[in-house]
C-alpha positions, -999 to +999 in steps of 0.1 A: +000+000+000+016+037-006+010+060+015+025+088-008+008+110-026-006+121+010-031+146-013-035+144-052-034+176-075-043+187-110-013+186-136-012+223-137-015+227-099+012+199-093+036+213-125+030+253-107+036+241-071+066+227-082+084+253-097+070+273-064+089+249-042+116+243-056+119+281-061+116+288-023+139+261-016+168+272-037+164+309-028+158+303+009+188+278+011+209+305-006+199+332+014+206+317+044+240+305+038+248+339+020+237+355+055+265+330+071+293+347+083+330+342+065+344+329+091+321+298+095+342+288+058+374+291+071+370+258+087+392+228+064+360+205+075+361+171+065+330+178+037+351+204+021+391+183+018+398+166-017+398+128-010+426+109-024+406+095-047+397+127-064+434+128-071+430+171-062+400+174-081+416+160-115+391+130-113+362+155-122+384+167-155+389+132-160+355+117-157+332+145-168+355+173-185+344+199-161+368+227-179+348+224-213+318+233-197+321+248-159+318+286-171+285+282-188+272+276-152+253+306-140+267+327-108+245+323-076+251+364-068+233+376-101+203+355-093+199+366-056+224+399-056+238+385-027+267+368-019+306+367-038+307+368-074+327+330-087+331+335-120+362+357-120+385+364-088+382+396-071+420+399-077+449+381-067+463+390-035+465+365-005+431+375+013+415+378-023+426+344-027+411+329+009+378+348+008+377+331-027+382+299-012+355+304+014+330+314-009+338+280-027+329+265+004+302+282+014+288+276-026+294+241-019+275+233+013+246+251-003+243+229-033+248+197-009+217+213+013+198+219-017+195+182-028+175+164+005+144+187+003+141+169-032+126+140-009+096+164+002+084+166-035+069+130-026+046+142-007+025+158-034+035+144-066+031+108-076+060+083-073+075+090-109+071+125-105+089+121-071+118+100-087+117+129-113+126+158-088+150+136-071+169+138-107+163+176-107+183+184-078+208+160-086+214+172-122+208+211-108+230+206-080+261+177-090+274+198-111+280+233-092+293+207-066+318+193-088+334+225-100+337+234-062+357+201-056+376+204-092+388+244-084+390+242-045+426+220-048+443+244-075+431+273-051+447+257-023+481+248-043+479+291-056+471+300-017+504+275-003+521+295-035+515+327-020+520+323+016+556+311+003+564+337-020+553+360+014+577+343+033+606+339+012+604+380+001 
């Protein structure tokens, strides 16, 4: 027996509450982790560390050519007019460098938090439609994920550059 849809809607009802929800949950989401201070980023957490596996973010080159391709994704700030612009760096001094690479991090936990709520859409829409928006926030979010985790270890290896250079002059 399914329990899910708990209510049953129209096609144009279930197609407009859709693209409601999922509009709320991608703006709210970004708000609130726009609204985050800096420093919560600054942390190395576990979530944000290249695994060995991704062999410093190469593997995502490798497996899904993420240079052809990652500057046709659109920047978060132009959409909400908050937050740190991705696209190009703010310049290239150390601190332009770090906040860079705190934005990264703050971009990627917001893309990871966007995915779960994809689980609500059950509720509402029938099973194939739920399976459906599951593959919406994957495909939406997997992406902005991956060019986080295929920059974030060349940012680093620039950063370690620069700290150096600071030292040795």
């Amino acid at each position: 027996m399914n329990i899910f849809p708990i209510f049953t809607l129209t096609p144009l009802a279930l197609l407009t509450v859709n693209i409601l929800a999922w509009g709320f949950i991608h703006i709210s989401l970004s708000l609130l982790l726009a609204s985050l201070p800096l420093r919560w980023f600054k942390n190395d957490s576990h979530l944000y560390q290249s695994k060995k596996w991704e062999k410093n973010g190469e593997l995502w080159q490798w497996l899904v050519k993420v240079r052809q391709w990652k500057h046709k994704i659109p920047d978060g700030k132009h959409i909400i007019s908050k937050g740190y612009e991705k696209q190009n760096l703010q310049g290239v001094s150390l601190s332009d460098l770090e906040v860079f690479l705190y934005e990264s991090r703050r971009a990627e936990l917001t893309h990871w938090l966007s995915i779960p709520p994809a689980c609500l859409f059950f509720i509402w829409n029938p099973i194939w439609a739920g399976w459906v928006m599951i593959a919406y926030a994957l495909i939406f979010n997997l992406p902005i994920i991956i060019v986080q985790r295929y920059n974030r270890p060349r940012l680093i290896r620039l950063i370690a550059l620069k700290k150096c250079r600071k030292t040795v002059y």
